[in-house]
C-alpha positions, 0 to 999 in steps of 0.5 A, a space after each residue: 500500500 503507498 504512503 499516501 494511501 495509508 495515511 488516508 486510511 488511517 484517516 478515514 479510520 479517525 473521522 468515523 470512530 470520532 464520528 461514532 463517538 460524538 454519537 455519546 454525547 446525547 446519552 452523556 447529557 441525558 445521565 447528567 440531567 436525570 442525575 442533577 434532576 435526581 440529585 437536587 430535586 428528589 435529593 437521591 444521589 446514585 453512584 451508578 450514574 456518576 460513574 456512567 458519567 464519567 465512563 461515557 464522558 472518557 468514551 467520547 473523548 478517547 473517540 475524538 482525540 484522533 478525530 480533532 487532531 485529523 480535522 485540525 482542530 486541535 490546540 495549536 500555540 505556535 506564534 511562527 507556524 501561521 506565518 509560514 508556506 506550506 513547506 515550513 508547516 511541513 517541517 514543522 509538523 515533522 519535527 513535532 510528530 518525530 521529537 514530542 508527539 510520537 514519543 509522547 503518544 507511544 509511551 501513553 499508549 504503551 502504559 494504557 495497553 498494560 493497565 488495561 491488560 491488568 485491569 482485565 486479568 482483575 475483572 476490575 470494577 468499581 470500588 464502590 459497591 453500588 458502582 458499575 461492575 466493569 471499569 476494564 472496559 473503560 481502561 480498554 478504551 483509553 488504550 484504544 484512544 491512545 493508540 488511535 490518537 498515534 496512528 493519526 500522528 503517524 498519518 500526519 507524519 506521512 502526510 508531511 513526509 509526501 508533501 516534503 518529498 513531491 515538493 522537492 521533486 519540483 
């Protein structure tokens, strides 16, 4: 498969994972509108939705991390990359993938995948007896998150690498 081509899949694996996971969202709000509603007019706290929460909130998030990096919507505070072509951006994403995000990402990745496996082997729950029975499954997720978060950095990489090459070919 050429480069190029396996950036683009990468790609097209982020946007409908991401897509997927904006999906979330309307359940994510509804559990916290029946908890508020439970908690401050029926004063009735569950641990249950709390923790539905929470798991539905890192589910989303996980799902779209690669998804906004992809779209470009990601948090960029870099005064000089506005100002540059696109050759500089370029370069400038390179050095940053290959020198901070890469690292960055693999070893966040590597550790999830570990503390997911552990929480598997436990059949890890909740710690709270009334609480949901398995917190391995969300541990997964943040592993998956991860791992997808890098293979978008490393389609990002190809990307650059494509553009640096054909236009230098020029």
């Amino acid at each position: 498969m050429p480069v190029r081509q396996l950036a683009e899949a990468i790609e097209r694996l982020s946007v409908r994972v991401g897509k997927s996971g904006a999906l979330i969202l309307p359940l994510l709000i509804l559990t916290i509108l029946v908890n508020v509603i439970l908690r401050y007019v029926f004063d009735i706290g569950l641990i249950e939705l709390e923790e539905l929460q929470w798991h539905l909130n890192a589910t989303v998030v996980m799902c779209c991390l690669a998804y906004t990096l992809q779209a470009d919507e990601h948090v960029r505070v870099d005064l000089v990359y506005n100002r540059l072509g696109s050759r500089g951006r370029s370069w400038i994403n390179l050095l940053g993938l290959v020198l901070l995000f890469l690292p960055f990402t693999g070893l966040l990745s590597w550790h999830a995948w570990k503390l997911a496996a552990y929480s598997w082997e436990l059949k890890e729950g909740s710690p709270m007896p009334s609480g949901l029975p398995a917190r391995y499954l969300i541990k997964g997720m943040m592993a998956v998150g991860m791992t997808l978060l890098m293979l978008q950095g490393i389609a990002l990489l190809l990307k650059s690498l494509c553009h640096l090459v054909a236009r230098r070919a020029d």
